[in-house]
C-alpha positions in Angstrom: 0.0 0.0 0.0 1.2 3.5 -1.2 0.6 6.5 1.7 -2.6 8.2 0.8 -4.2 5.2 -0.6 -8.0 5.1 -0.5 -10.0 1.3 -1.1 -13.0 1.9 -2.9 -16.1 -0.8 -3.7 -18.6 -0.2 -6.4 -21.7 -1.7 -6.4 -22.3 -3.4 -9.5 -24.5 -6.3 -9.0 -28.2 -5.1 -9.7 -30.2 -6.2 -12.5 -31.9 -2.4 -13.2 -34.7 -3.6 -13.8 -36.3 -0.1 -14.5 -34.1 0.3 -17.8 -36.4 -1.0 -20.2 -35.6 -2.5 -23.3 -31.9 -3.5 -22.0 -31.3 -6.7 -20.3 -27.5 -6.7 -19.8 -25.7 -5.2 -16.3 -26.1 -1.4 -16.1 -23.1 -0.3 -14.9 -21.7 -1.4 -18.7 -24.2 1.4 -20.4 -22.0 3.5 -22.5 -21.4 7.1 -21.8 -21.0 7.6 -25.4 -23.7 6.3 -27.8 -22.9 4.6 -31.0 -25.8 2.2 -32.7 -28.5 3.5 -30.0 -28.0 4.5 -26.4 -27.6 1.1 -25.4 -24.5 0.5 -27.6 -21.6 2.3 -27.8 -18.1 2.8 -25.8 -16.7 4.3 -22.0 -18.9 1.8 -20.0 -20.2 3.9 -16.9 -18.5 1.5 -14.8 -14.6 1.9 -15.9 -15.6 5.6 -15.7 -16.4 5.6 -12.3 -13.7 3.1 -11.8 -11.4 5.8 -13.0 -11.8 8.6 -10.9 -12.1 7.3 -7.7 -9.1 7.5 -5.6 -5.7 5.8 -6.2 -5.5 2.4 -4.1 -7.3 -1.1 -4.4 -10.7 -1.6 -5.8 -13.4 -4.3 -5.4 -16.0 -5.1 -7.9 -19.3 -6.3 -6.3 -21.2 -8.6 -9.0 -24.1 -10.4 -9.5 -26.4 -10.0 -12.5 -24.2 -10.5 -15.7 -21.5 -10.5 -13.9 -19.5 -12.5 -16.7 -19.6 -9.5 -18.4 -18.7 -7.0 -15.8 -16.0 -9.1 -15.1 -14.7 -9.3 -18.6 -14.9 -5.3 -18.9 -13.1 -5.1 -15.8 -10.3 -7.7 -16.5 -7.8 -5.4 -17.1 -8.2 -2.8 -14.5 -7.2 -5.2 -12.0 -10.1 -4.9 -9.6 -11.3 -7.6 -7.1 -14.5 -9.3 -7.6 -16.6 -9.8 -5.0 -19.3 -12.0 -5.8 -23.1 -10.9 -3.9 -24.5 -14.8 -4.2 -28.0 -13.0 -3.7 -29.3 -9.9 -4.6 -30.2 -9.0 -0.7 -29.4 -4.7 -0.7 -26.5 -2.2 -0.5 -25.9 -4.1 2.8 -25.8 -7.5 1.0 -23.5 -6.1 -1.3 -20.7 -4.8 1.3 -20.7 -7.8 3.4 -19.7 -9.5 0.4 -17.2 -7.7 0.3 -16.3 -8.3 3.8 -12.9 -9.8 3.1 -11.4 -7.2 0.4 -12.4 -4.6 3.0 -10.3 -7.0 5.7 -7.6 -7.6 3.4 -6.5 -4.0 2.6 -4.3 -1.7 4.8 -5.7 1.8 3.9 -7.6 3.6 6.8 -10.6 4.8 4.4 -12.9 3.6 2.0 -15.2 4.6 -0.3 -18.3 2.9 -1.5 -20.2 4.0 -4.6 -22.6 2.9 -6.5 -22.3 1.7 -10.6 -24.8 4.0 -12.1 -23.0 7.6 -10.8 -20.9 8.2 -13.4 -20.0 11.8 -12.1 -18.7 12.5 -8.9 -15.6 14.2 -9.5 -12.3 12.7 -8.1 -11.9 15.7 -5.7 -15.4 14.8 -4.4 -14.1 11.8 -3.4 -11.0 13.3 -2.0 -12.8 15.9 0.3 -14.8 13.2 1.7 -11.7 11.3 2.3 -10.0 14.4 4.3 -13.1 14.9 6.1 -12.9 11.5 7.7 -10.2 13.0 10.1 -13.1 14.5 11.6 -16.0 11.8 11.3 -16.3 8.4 11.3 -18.4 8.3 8.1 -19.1 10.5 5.7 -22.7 10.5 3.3 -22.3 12.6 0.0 -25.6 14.3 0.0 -26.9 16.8 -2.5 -30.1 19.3 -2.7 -32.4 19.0 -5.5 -35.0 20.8 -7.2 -37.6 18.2 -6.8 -36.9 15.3 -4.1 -38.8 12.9 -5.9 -38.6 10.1 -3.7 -34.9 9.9 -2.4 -34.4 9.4 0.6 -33.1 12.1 2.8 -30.8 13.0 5.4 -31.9 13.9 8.8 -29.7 16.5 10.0 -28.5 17.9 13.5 -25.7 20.4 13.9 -23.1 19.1 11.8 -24.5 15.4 12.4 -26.4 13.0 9.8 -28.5 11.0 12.3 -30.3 9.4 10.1 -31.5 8.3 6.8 -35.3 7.8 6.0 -36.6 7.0 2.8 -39.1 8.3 0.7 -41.8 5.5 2.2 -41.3 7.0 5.6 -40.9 10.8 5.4 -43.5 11.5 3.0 -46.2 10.5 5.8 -44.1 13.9 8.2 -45.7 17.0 8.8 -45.3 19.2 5.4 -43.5 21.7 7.7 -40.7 18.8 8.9 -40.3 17.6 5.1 -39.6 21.1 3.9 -36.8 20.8 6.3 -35.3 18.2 5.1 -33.4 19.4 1.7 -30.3 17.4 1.6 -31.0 14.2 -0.2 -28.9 10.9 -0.1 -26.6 10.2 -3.4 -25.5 6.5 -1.8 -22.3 7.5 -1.9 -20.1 6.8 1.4 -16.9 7.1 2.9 -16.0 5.7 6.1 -13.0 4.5 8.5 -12.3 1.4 7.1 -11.8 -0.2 11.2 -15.3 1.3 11.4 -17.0 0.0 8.5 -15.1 -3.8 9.6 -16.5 -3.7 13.5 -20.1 -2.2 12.0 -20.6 -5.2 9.6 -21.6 -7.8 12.1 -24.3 -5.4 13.5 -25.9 -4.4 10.5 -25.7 -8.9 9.5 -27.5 -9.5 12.7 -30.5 -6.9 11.6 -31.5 -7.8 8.0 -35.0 -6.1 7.4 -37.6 -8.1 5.8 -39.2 -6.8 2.4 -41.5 -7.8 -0.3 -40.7 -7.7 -3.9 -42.0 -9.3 -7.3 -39.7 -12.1 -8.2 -40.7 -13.9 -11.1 -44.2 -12.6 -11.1 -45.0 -12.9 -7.8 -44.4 -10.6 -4.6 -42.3 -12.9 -1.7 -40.7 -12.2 1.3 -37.4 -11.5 1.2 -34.3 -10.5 3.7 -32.2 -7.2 2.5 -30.0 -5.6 4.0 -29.2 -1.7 4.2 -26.1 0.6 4.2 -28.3 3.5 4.9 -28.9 1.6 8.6 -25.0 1.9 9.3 -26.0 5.5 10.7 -28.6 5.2 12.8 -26.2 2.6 14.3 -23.6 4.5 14.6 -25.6 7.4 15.9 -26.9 4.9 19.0 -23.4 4.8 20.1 -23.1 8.1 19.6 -20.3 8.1 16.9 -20.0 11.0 14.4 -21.4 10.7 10.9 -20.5 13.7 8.7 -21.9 15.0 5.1 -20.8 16.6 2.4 -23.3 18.5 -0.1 -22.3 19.0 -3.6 -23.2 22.1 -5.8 -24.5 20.6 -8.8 -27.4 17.5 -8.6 -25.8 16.2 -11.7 -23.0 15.4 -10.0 -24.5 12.6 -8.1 -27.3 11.8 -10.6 -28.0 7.8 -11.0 -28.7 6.4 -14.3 -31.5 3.9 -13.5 -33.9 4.5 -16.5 -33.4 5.2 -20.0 -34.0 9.3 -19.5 -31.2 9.3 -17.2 -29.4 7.3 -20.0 -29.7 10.3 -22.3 -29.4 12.4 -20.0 -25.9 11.1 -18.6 -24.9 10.8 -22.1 -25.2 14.1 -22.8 -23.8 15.6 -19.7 -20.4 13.0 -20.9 -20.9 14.7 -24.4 -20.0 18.4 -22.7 -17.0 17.0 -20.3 
């Protein structure tokens, strides 16, 4: 390990299933076009791959993950297989030993879809761990849709609530809650390592349609690492960028264009 070194994961393993008309992994979309938007070159993945900070890298797969493997080969990555599609927290305990394995004191964890956080972003968050144990990269939008958001106090984040639980607050605490949650995390990595077995031991049960039909299922969240954290009273910082497009997600085929053209004015 060089001095400064940063290990980052990137989630990777969703099927995104809200990108109709494209059945391969996500992450692979092309930032530029060629046939149609689903075709082309600069996969969003070895974009984000390259400008995260320098140090080891994990790849957490699942769906098609032959091919995000193959795009990846020569990047020399680690793969961390997620034998089940069970949540952000699903994916990071699969990535338990990488995050064992490495020496650096931080990590990052993004997601595969973000194409454009800016290697500085990551940077300040990084720096701003000397004063936090985990940082969430949060960002104010226009219209907050249904992200989930970050409930603030002082300079704390004590918690994340999603869209299925704030929209039932008052309208005057929603309007108070601006700064929305990009899924972007850094965090000490002794932290994250001691953290893991708590947020195993508390998978929350949700229903989904699998195959047609809605079942039962166990998941497991990363947004539940701060609530934890604030219980035991340990400090979990933000970081808001200026620009929404920064941290936008490409999850449908809008955001496809959309991200495509943002690449187009880089």
């Amino acid at each position: 390990m060089q001095q400064g070194e940063v290990a980052s994961i990137v989630m990777a393993a969703g099927r995104g299933s809200r990108m109709k008309g494209y059945r391969g992994n996500k992450t692979l979309l092309p930032l530029k076009p060629g046939r149609s938007i689903y075709e082309g070159s600069r996969p969003i993945l070895t974009y984000i791959l390259g400008n995260l900070p320098r140090g080891p890298k994990a790849v957490v797969v699942n769906h098609c993950k032959t091919d995000v493997i193959a795009a990846t080969s020569h990047l020399g990555v680690t793969i961390c297989l997620q034998p089940r599609l069970n949540g952000t927290g699903g994916a990071i305990l699969a990535a338990e030993n990488f995050i064992a394995d490495q020496k650096c004191e931080s990590v990052i964890i993004t997601m595969g879809d973000v194409p454009f956080v800016k290697p500085d972003t990551y940077l300040e968050m990084v720096e701003l761990l000397r004063r936090y144990d985990m940082v969430v990269l949060g960002f104010r939008p226009r219209d907050k849709k249904q992200y989930g958001v970050l409930e603030i106090e002082a300079d704390r984040v004590v918690k994340i609530t999603e869209w299925k639980d704030w929209k039932n607050y008052p309208l005057e605490k929603q309007r108070g809650l601006t700064v929305c949650n990009s899924g972007i995390y850094a965090l000490g990595r002794r932290v994250l390592l001691s953290y893991l077995p708590v947020m195993a031991g508390r998978p929350q049960r949700v229903y989904k349609e699998i195959e047609g039909r809605i079942q039962p299922i166990e998941e497991f969240f990363l947004t539940d690492l701060v609530e934890y954290m604030s219980e035991d009273d340990r400090k979990v910082g933000f970081l808001v960028v200026e620009d929404e497009l920064e941290t936008m997600g490409v999850d449908d085929r809008e955001a496809l264009q959309l991200a495509q053209a943002v690449y187009q004015r880089l």
